[in-house]
C-alpha positions in Angstrom: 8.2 9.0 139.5 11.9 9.1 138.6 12.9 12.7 137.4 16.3 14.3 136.7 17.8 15.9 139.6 18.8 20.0 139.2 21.6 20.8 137.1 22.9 24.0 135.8 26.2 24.3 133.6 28.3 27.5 132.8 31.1 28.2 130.8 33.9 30.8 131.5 37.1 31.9 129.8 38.9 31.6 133.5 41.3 29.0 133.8 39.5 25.3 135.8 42.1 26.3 139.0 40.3 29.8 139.2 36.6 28.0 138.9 37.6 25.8 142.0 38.9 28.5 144.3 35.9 30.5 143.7 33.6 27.4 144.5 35.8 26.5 148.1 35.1 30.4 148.7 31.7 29.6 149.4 31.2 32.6 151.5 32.0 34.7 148.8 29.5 33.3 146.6 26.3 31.8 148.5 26.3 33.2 152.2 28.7 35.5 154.5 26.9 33.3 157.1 28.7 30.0 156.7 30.9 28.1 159.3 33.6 26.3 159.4 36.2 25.0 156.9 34.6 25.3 152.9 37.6 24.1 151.1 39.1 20.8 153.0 37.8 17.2 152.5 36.0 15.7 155.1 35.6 19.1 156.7 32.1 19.9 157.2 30.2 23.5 157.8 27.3 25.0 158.3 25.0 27.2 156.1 21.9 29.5 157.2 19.2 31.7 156.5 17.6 33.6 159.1 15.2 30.7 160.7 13.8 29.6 156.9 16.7 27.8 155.8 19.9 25.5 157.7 21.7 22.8 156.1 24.9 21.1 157.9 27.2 19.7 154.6 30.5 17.8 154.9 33.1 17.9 152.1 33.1 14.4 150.3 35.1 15.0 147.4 38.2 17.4 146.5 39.7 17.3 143.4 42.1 19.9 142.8 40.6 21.3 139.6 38.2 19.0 138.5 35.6 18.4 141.5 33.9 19.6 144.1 31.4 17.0 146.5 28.9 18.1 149.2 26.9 15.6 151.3 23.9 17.1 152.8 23.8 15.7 156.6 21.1 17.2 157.4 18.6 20.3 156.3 15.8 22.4 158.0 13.4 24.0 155.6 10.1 26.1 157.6 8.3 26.0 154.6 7.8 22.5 153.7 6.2 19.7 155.1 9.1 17.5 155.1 11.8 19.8 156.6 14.7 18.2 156.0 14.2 17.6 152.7 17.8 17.8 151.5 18.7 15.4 153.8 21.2 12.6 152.1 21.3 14.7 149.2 24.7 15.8 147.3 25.7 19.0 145.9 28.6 18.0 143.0 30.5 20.9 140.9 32.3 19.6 138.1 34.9 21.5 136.4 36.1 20.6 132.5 38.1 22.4 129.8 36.1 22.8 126.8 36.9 24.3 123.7 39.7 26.5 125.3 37.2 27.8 128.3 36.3 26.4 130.9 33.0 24.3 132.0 31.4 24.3 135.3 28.7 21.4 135.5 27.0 22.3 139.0 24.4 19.0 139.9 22.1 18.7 143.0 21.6 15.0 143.2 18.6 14.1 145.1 17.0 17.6 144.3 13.6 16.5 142.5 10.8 17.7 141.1 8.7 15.9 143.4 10.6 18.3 146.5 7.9 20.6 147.8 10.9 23.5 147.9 11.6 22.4 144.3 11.1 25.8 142.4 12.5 28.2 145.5 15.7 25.9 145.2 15.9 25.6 141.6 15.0 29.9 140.9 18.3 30.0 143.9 20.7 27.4 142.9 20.1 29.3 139.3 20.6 33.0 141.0 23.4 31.7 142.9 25.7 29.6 140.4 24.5 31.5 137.2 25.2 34.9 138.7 26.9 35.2 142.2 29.3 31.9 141.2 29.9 33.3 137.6 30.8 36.9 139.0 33.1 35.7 141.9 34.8 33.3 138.9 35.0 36.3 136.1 35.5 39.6 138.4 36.3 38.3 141.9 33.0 39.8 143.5 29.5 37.8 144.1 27.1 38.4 145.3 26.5 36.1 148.6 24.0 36.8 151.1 24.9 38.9 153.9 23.7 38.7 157.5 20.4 36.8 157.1 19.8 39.6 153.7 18.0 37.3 151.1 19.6 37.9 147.7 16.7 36.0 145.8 12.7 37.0 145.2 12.2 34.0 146.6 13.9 34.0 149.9 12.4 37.5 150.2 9.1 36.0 150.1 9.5 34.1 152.2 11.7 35.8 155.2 8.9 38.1 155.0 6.2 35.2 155.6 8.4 33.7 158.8 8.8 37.4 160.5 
């Protein structure tokens, strides 16, 4: 079965320079628990959550402005069968002027349907880009996870399940 990988889009009246500096401040918008470099190509860092979630991305695209690439090198999930199932994946923001705002395209190429973690990753991503993203972008706050705190129902269900 071929279906469309996850894609959200959102449009704000900041200016496509403000979009990408909020999106290479990656701490400030998905987790206070990264390491490493988040805003060089090439550079590659790790993401966590508690013992439920690891991924190890590397920076494959940096277009001042216009695009952002992650490769996913490799991915631990507890939850699913297939624990690295985000492995070889890519996480792409794509930033575009339209009708004098700005458009955020975020895509998670390789994220499927068929993916056990499907609906916990698409309910995050959506959390995460729609709200965390948007508010670091528009007031210069998110709202990333801090210190292995879930910030979704669905990672509170399941860090409570792994305890």
């Amino acid at each position: 079965m071929n279906t469309p990988d996850f894609k959200t889009t959102l449009l704000v009246d900041q200016t496509p320079k403000e979009v990408f500096e909020a999106i290479n401040n990656v701490r400030g918008w998905w987790s206070e628990e990264i390491e490493g470099s988040t805003c060089k190509q090439n550079e590659v860092f790790d993401y966590h959550y508690a013992d439920v979630h690891r991924a190890k991305m590397k920076i494959t695209e940096l277009v001042p402005y216009k695009k952002v690439v992650w490769l996913v090198l490799e991915n631990y999930f507890k939850s699913t069968k297939d624990k690295n199932e985000w492995g070889g994946t890519k996480i792409i923001f794509e930033i575009d002027e339209k009708d004098s705002k700005t458009q955020l395209v975020f895509t998670h190429h390789g994220l499927v349907s068929e993916y056990e973690c499907f609906d916990i990753c698409r309910e995050a991503w959506t959390n995460y880009i729609q709200n965390s993203l948007r508010n670091l972008v528009c007031t210069g706050k998110g709202q990333p996870n801090a210190a292995g705190k879930p910030q979704t129902e669905h990672e509170k269900k399941l860090g409570s399940l792994y305890k």
